[in-house]
mmCIF file as Biopython writes it, N, C-alpha, C and O atoms, coordinates in Angstrom:
data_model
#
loop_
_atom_site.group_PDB
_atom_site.id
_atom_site.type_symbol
_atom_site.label_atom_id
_atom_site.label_alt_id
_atom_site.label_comp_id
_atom_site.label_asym_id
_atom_site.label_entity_id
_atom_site.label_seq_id
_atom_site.pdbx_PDB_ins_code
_atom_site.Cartn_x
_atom_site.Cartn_y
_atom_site.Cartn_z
_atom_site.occupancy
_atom_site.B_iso_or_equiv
_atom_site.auth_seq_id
_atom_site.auth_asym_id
_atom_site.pdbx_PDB_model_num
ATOM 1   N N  . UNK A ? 1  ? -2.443  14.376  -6.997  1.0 0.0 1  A 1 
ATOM 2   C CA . UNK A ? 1  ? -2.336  13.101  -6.319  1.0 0.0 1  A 1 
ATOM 3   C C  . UNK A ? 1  ? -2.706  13.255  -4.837  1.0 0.0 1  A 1 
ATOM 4   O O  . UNK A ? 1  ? -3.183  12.314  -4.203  1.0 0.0 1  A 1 
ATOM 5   N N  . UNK A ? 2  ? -2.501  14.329  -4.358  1.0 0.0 2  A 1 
ATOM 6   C CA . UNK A ? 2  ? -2.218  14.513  -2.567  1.0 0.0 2  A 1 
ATOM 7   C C  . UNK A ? 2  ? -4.050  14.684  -2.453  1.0 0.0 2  A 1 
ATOM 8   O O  . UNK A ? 2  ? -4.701  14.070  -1.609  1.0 0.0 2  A 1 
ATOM 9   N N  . UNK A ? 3  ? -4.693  15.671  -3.516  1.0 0.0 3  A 1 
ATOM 10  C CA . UNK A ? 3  ? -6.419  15.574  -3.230  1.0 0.0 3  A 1 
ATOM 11  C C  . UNK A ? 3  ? -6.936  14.439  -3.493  1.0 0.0 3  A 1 
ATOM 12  O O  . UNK A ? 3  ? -8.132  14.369  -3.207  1.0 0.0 3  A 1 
ATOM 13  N N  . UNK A ? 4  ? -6.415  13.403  -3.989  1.0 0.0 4  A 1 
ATOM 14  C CA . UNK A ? 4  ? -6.890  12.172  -4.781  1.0 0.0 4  A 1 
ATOM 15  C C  . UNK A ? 4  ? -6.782  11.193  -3.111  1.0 0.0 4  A 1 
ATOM 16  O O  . UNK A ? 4  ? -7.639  10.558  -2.496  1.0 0.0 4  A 1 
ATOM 17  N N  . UNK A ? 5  ? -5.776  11.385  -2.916  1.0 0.0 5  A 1 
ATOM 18  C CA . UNK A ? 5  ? -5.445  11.017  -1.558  1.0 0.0 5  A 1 
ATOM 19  C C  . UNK A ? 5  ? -5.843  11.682  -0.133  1.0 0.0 5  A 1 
ATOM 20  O O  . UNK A ? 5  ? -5.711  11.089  0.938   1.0 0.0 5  A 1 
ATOM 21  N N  . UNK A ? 6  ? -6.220  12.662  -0.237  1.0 0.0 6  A 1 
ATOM 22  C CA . UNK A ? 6  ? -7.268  13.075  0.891   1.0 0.0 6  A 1 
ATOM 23  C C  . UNK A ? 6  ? -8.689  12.310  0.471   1.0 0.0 6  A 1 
ATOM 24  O O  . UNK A ? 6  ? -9.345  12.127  1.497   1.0 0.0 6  A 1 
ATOM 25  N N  . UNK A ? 7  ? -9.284  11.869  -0.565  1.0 0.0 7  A 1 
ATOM 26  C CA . UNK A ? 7  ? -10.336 11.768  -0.954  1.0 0.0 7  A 1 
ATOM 27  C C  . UNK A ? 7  ? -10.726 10.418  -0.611  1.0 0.0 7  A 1 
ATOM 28  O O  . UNK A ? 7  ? -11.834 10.034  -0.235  1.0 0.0 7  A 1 
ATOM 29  N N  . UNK A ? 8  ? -9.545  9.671   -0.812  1.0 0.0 8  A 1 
ATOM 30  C CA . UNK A ? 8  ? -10.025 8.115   -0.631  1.0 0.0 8  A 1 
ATOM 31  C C  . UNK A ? 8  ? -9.970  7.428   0.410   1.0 0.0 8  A 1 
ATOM 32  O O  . UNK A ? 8  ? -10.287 6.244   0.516   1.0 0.0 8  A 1 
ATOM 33  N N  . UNK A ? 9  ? -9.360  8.493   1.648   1.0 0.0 9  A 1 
ATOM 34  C CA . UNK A ? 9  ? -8.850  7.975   2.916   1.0 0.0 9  A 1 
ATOM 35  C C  . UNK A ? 9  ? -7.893  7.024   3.245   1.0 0.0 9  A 1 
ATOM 36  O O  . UNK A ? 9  ? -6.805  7.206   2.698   1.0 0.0 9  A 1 
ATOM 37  N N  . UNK A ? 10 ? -7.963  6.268   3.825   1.0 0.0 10 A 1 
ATOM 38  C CA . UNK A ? 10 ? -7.428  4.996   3.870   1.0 0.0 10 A 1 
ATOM 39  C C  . UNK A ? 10 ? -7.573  3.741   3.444   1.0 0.0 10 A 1 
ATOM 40  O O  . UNK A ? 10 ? -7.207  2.749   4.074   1.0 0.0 10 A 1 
ATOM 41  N N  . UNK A ? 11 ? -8.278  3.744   2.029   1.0 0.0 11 A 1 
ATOM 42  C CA . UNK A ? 11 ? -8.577  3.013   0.799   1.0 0.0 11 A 1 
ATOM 43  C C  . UNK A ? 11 ? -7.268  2.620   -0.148  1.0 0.0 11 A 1 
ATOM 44  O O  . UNK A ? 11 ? -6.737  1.565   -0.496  1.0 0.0 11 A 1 
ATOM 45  N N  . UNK A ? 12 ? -7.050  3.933   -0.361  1.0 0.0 12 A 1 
ATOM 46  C CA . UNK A ? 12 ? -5.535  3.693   -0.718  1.0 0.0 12 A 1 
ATOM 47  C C  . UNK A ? 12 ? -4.061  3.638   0.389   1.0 0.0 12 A 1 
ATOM 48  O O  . UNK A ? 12 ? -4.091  3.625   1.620   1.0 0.0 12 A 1 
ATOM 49  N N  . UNK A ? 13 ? -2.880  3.615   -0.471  1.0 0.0 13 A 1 
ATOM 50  C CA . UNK A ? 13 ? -2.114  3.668   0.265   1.0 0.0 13 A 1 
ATOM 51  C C  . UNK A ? 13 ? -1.070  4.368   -0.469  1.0 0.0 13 A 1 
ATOM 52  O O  . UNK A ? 13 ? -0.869  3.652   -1.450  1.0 0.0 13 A 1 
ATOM 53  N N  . UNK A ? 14 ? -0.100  5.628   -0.548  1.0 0.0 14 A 1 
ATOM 54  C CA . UNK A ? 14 ? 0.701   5.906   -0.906  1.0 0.0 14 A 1 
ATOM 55  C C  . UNK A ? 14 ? 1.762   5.273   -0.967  1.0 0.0 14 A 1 
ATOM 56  O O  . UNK A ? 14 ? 2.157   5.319   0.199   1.0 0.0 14 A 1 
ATOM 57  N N  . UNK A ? 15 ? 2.485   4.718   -1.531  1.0 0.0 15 A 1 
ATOM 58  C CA . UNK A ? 15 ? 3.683   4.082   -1.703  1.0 0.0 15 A 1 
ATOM 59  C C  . UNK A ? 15 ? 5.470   5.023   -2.621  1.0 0.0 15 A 1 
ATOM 60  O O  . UNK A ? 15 ? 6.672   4.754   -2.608  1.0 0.0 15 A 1 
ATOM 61  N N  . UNK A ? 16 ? 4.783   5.897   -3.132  1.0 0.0 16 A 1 
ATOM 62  C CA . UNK A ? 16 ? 5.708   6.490   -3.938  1.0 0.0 16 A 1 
ATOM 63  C C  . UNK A ? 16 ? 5.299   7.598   -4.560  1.0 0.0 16 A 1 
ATOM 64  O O  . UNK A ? 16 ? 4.108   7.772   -4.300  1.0 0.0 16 A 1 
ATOM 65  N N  . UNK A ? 17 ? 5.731   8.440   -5.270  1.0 0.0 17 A 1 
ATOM 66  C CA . UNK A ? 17 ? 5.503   9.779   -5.257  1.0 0.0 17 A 1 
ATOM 67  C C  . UNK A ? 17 ? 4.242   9.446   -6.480  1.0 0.0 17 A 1 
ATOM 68  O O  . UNK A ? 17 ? 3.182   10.069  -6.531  1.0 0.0 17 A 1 
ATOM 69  N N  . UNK A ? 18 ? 4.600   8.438   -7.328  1.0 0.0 18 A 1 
ATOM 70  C CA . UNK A ? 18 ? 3.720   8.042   -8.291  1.0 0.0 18 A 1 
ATOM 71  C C  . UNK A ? 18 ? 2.494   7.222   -8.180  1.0 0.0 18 A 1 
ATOM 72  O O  . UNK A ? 18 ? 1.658   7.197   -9.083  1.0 0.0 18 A 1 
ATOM 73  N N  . UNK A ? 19 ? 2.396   6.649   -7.244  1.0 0.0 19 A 1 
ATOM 74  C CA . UNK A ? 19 ? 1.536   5.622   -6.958  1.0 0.0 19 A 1 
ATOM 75  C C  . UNK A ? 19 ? 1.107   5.652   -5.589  1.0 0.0 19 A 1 
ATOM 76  O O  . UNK A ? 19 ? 1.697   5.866   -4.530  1.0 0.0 19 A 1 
ATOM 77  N N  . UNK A ? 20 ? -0.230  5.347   -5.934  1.0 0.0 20 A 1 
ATOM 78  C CA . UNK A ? 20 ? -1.163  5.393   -4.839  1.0 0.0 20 A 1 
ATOM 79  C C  . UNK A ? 20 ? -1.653  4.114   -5.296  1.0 0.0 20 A 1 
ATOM 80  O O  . UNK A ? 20 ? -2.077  3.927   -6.437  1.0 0.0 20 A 1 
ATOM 81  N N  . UNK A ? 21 ? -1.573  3.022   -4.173  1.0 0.0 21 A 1 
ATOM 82  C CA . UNK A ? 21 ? -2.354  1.343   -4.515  1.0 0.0 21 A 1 
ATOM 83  C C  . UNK A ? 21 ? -2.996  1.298   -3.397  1.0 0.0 21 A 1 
ATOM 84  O O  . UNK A ? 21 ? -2.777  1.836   -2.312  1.0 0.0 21 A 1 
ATOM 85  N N  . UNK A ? 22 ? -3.965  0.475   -3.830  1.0 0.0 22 A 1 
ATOM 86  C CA . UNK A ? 22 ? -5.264  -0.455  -2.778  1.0 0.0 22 A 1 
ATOM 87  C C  . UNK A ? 22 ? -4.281  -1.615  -1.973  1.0 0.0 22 A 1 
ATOM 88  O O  . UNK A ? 22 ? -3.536  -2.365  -2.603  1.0 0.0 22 A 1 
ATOM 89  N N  . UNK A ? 23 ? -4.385  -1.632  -0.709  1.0 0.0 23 A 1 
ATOM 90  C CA . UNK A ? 23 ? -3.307  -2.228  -0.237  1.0 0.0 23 A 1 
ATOM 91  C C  . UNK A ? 23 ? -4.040  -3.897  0.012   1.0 0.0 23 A 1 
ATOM 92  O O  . UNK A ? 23 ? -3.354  -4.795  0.502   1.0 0.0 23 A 1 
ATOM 93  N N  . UNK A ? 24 ? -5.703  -4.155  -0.460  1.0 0.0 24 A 1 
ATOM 94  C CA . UNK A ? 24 ? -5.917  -5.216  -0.127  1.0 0.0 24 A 1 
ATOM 95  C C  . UNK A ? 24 ? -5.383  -6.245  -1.409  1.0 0.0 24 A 1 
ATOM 96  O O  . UNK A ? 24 ? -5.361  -7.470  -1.282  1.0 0.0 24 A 1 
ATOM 97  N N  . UNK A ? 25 ? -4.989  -5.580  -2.572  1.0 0.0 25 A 1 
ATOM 98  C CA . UNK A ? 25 ? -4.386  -6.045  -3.724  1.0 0.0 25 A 1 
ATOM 99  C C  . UNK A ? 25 ? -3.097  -7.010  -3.662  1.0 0.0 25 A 1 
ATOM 100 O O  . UNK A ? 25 ? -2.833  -7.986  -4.364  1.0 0.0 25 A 1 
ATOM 101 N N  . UNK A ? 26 ? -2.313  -6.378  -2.504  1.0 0.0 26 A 1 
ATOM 102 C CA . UNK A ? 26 ? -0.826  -6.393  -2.311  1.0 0.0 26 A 1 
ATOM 103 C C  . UNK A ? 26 ? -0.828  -8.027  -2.183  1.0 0.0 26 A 1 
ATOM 104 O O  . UNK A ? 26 ? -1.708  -8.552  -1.501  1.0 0.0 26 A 1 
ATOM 105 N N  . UNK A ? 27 ? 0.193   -8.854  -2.863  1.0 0.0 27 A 1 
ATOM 106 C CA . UNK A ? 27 ? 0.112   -9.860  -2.124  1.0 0.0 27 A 1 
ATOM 107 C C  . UNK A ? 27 ? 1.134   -10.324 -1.558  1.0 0.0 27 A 1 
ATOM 108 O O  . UNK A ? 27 ? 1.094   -11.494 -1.176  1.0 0.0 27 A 1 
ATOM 109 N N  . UNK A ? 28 ? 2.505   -9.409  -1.320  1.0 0.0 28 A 1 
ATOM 110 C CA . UNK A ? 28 ? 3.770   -9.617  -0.788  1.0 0.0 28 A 1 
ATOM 111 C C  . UNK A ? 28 ? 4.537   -8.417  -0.834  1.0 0.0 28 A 1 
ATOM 112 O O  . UNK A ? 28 ? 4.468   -7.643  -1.789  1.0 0.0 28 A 1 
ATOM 113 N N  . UNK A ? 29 ? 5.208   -8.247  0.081   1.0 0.0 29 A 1 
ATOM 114 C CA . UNK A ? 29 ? 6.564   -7.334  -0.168  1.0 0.0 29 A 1 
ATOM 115 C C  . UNK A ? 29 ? 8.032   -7.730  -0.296  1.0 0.0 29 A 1 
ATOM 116 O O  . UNK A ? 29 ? 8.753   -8.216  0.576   1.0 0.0 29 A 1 
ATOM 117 N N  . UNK A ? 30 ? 8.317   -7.439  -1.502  1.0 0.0 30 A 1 
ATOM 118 C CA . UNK A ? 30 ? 9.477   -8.200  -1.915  1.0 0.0 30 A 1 
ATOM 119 C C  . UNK A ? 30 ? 10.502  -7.004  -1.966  1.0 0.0 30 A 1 
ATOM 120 O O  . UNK A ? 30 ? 10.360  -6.240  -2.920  1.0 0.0 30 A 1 
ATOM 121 N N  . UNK A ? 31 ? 11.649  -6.700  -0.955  1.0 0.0 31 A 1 
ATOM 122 C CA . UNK A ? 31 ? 12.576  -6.040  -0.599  1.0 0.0 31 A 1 
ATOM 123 C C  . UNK A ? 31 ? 11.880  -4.474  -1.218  1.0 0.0 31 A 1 
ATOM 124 O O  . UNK A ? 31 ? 11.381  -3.794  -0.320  1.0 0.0 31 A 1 
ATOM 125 N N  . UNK A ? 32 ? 11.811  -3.895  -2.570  1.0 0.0 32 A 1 
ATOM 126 C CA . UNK A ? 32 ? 11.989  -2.433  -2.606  1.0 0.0 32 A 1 
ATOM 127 C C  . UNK A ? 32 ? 9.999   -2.585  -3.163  1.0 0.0 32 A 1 
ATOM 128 O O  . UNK A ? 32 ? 9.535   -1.493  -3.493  1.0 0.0 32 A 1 
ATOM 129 N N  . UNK A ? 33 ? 9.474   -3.211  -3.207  1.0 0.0 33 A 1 
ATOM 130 C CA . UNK A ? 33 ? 8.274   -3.522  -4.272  1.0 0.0 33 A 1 
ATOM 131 C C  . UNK A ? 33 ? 7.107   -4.549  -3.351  1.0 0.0 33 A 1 
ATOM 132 O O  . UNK A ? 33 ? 7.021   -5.639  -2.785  1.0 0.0 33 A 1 
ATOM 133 N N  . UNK A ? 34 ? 6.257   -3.202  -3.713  1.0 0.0 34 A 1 
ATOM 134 C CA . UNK A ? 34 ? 4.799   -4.104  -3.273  1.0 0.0 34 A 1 
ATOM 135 C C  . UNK A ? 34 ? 4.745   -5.259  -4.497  1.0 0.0 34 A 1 
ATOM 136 O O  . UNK A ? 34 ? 5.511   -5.050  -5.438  1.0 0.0 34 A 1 
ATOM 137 N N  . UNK A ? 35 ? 4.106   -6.167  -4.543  1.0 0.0 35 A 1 
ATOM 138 C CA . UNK A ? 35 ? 3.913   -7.095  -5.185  1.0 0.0 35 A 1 
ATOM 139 C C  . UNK A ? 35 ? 2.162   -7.668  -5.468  1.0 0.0 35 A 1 
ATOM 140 O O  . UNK A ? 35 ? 1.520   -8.479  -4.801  1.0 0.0 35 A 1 
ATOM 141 N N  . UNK A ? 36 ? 1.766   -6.934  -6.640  1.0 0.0 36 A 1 
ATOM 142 C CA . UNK A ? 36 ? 0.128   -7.331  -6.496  1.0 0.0 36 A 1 
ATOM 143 C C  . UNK A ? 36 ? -0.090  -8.553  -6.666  1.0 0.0 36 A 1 
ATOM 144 O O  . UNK A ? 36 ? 0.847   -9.342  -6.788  1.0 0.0 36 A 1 
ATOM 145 N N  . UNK A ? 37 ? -1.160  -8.877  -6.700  1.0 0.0 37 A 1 
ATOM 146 C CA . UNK A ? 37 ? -2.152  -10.065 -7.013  1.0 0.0 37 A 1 
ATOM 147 C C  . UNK A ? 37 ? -2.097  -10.204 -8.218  1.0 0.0 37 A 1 
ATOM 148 O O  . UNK A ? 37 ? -2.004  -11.348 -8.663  1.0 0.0 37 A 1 
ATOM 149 N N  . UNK A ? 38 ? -2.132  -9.229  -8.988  1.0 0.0 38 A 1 
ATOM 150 C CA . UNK A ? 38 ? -1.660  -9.507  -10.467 1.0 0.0 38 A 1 
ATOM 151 C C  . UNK A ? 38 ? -0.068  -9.850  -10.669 1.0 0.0 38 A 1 
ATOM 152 O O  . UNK A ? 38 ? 0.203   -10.532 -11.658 1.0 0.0 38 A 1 
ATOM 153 N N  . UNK A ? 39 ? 0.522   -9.623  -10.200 1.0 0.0 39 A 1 
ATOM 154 C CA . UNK A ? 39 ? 1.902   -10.106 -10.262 1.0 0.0 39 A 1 
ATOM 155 C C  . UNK A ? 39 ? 2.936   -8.794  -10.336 1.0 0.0 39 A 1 
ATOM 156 O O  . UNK A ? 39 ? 4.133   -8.973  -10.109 1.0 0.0 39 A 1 
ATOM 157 N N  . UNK A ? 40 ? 2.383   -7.380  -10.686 1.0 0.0 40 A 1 
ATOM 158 C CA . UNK A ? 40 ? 2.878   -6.123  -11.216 1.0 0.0 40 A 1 
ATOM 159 C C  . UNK A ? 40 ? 3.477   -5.605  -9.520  1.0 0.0 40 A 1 
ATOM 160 O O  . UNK A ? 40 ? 2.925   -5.344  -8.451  1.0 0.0 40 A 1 
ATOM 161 N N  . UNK A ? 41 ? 5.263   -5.656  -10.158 1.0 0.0 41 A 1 
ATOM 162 C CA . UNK A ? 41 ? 5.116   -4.855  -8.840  1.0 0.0 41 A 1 
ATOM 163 C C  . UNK A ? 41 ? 5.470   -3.285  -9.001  1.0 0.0 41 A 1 
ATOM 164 O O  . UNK A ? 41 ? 5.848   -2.628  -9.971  1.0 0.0 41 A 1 
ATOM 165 N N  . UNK A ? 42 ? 5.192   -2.948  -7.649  1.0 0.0 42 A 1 
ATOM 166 C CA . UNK A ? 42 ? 5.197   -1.366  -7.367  1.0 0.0 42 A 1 
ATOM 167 C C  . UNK A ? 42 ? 6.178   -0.977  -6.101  1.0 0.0 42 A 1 
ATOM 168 O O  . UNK A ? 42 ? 6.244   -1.356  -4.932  1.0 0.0 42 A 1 
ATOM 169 N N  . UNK A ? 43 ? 7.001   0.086   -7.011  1.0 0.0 43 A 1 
ATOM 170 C CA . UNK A ? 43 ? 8.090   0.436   -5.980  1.0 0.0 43 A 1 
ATOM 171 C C  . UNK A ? 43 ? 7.656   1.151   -5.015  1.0 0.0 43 A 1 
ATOM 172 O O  . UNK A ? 43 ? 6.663   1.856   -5.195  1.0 0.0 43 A 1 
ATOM 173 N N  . UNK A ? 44 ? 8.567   1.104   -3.306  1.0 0.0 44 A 1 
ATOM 174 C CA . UNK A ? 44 ? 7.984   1.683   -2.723  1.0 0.0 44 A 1 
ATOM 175 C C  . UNK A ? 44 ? 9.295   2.691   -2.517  1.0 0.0 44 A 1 
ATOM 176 O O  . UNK A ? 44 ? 10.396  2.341   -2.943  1.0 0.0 44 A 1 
ATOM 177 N N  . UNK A ? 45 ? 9.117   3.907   -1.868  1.0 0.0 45 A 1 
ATOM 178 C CA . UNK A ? 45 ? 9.842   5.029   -2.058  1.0 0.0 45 A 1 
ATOM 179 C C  . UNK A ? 45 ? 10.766  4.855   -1.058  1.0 0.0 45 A 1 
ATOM 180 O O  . UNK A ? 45 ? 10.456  4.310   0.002   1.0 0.0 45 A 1 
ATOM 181 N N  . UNK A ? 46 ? 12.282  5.415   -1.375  1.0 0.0 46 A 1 
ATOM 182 C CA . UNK A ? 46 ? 13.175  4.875   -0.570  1.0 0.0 46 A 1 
ATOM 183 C C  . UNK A ? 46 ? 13.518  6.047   0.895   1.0 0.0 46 A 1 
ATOM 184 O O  . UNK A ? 46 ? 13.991  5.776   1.998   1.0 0.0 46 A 1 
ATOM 185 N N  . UNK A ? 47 ? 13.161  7.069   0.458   1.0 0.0 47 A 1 
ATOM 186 C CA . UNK A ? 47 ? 12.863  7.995   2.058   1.0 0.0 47 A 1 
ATOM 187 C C  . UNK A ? 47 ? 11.871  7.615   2.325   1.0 0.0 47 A 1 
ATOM 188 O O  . UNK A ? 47 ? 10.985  7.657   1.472   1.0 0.0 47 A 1 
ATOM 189 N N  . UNK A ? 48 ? 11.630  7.133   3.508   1.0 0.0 48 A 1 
ATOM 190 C CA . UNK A ? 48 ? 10.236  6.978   4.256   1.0 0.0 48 A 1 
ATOM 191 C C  . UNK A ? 48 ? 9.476   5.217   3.972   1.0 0.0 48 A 1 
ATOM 192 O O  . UNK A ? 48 ? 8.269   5.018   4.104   1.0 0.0 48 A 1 
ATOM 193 N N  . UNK A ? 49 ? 10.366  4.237   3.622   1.0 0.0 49 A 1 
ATOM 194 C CA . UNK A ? 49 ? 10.202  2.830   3.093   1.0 0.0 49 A 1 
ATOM 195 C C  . UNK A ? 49 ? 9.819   2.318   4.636   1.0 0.0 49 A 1 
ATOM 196 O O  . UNK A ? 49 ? 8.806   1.660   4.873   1.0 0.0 49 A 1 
ATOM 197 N N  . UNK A ? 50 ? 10.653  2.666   5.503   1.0 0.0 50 A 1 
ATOM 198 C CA . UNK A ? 50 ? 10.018  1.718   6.845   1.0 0.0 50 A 1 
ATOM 199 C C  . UNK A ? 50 ? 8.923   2.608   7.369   1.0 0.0 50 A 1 
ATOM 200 O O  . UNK A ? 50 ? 8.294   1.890   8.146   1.0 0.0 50 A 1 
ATOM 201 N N  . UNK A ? 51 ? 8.376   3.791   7.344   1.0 0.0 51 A 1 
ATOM 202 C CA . UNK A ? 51 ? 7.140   4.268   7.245   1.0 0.0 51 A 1 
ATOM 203 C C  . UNK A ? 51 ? 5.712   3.622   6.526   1.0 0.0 51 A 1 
ATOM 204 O O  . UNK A ? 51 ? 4.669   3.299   7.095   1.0 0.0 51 A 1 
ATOM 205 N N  . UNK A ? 52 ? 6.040   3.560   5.133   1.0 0.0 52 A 1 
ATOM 206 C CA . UNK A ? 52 ? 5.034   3.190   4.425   1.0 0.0 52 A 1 
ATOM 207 C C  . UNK A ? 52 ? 4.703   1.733   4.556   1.0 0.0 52 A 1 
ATOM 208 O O  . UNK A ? 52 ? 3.558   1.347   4.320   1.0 0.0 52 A 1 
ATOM 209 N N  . UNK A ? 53 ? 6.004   0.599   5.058   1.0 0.0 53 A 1 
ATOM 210 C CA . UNK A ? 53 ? 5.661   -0.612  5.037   1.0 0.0 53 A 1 
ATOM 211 C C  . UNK A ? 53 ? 4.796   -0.513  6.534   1.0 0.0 53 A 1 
ATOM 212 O O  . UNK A ? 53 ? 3.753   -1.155  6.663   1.0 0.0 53 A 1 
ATOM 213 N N  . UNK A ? 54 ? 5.300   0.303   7.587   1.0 0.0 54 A 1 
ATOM 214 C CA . UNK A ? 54 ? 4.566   0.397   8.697   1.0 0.0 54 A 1 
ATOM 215 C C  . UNK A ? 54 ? 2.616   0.889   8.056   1.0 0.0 54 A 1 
ATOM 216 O O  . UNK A ? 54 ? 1.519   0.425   8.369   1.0 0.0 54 A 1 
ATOM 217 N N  . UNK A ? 55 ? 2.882   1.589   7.447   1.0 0.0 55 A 1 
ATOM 218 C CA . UNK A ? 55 ? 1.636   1.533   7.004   1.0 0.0 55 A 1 
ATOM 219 C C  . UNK A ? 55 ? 0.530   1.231   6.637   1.0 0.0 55 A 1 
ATOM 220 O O  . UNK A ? 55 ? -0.594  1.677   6.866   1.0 0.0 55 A 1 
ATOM 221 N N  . UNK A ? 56 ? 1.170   -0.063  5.675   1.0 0.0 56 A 1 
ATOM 222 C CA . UNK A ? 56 ? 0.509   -1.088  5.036   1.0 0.0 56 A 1 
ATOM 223 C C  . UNK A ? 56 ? 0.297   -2.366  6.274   1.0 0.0 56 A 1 
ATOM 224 O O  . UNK A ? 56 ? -0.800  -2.921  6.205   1.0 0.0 56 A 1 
ATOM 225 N N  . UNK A ? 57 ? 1.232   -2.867  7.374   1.0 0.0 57 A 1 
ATOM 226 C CA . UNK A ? 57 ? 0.913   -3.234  8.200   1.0 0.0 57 A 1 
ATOM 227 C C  . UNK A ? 57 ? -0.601  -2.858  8.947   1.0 0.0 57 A 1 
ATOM 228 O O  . UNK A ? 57 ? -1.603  -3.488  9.281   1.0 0.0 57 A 1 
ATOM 229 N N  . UNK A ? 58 ? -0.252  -1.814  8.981   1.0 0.0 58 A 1 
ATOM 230 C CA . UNK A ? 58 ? -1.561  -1.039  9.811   1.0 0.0 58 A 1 
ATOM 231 C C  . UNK A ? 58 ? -2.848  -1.085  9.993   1.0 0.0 58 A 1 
ATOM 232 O O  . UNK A ? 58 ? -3.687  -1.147  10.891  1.0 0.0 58 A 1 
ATOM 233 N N  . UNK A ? 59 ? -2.672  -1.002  8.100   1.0 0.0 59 A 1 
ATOM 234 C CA . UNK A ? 59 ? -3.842  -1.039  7.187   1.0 0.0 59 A 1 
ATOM 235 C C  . UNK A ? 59 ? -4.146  -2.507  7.338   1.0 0.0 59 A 1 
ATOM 236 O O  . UNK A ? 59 ? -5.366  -2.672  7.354   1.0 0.0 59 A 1 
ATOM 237 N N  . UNK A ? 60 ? -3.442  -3.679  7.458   1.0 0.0 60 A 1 
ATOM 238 C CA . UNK A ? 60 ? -3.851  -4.788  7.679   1.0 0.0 60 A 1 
ATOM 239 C C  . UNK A ? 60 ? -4.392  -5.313  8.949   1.0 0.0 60 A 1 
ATOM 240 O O  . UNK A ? 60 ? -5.119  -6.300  8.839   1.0 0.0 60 A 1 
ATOM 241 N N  . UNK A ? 61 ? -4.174  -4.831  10.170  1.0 0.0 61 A 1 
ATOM 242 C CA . UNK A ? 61 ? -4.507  -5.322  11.338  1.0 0.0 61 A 1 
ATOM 243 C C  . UNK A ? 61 ? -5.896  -4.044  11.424  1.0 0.0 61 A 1 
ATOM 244 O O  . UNK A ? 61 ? -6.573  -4.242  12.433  1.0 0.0 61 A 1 
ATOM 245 N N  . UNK A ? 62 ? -6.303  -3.063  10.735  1.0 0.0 62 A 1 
ATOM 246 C CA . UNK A ? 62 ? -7.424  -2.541  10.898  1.0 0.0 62 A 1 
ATOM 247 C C  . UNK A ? 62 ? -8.648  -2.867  9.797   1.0 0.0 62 A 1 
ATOM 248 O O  . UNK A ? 62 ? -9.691  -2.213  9.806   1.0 0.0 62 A 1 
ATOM 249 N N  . UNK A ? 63 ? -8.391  -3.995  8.814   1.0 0.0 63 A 1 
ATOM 250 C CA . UNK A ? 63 ? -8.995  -3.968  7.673   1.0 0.0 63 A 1 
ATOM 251 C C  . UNK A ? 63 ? -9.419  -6.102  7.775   1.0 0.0 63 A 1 
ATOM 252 O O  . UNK A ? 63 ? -10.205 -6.790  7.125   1.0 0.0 63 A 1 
ATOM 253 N N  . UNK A ? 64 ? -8.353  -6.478  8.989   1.0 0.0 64 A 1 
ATOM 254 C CA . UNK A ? 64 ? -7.875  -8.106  8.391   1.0 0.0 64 A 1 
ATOM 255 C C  . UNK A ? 64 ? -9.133  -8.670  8.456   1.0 0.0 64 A 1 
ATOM 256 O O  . UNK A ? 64 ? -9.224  -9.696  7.782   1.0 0.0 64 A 1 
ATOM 257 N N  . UNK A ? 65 ? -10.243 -8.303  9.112   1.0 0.0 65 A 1 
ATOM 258 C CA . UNK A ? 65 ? -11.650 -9.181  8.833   1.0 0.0 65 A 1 
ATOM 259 C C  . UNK A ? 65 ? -12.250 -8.778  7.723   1.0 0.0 65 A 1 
ATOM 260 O O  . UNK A ? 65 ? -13.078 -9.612  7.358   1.0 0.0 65 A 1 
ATOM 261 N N  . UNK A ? 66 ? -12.177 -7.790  6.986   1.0 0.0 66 A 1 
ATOM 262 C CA . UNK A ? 66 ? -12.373 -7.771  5.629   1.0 0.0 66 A 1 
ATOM 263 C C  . UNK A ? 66 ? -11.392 -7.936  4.543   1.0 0.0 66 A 1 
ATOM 264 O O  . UNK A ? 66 ? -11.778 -7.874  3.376   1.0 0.0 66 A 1 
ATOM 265 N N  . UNK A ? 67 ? -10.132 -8.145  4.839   1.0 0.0 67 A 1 
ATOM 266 C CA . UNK A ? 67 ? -9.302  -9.260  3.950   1.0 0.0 67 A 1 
ATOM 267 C C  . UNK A ? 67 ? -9.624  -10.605 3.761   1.0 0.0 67 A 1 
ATOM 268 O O  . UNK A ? 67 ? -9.675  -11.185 2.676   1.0 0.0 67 A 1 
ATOM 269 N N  . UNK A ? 68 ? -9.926  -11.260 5.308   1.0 0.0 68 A 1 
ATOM 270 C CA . UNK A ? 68 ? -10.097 -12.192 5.059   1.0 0.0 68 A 1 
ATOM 271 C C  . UNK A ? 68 ? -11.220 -13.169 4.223   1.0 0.0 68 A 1 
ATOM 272 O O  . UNK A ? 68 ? -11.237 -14.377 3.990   1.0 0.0 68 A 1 
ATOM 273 N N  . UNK A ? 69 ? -12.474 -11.664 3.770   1.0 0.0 69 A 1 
ATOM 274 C CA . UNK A ? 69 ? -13.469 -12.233 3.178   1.0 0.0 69 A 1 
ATOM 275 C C  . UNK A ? 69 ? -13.011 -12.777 1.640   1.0 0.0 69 A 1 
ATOM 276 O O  . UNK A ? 69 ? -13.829 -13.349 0.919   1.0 0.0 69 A 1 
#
């Protein structure tokens, strides 16, 4: 997972020891769980939760003109 994640850069986003998601997917964070566009949510890991949501922030204010397409 960790080479899978060197590989894709900041394409993905780690969220949990299991999951690695595309964070332009996300369409809410609902207390412990990303929440896709498909409706499936994905837990986010509870050491390091205000890290990773900082993350996904991140990923949004460096990505938001290509969200918004």
């Amino acid at each position: 997972m960790t080479s899978l994640e060197q590989q894709v850069g900041d394409a993905l986003l780690r969220c949990h020891r299991s999951y690695l998601i595309n964070p332009k997917f996300v369409k809410r964070i609902d207390s412990n769980d990303f929440v896709l566009t498909t409706g499936e949510r994905i837990p986010i890991r509870i050491n390091g939760r205000k890290s990773t949501i900082s993350q996904y922030h991140d990923w949004i204010m460096r990505h938001m003109d290509k969200v918004a397409d």
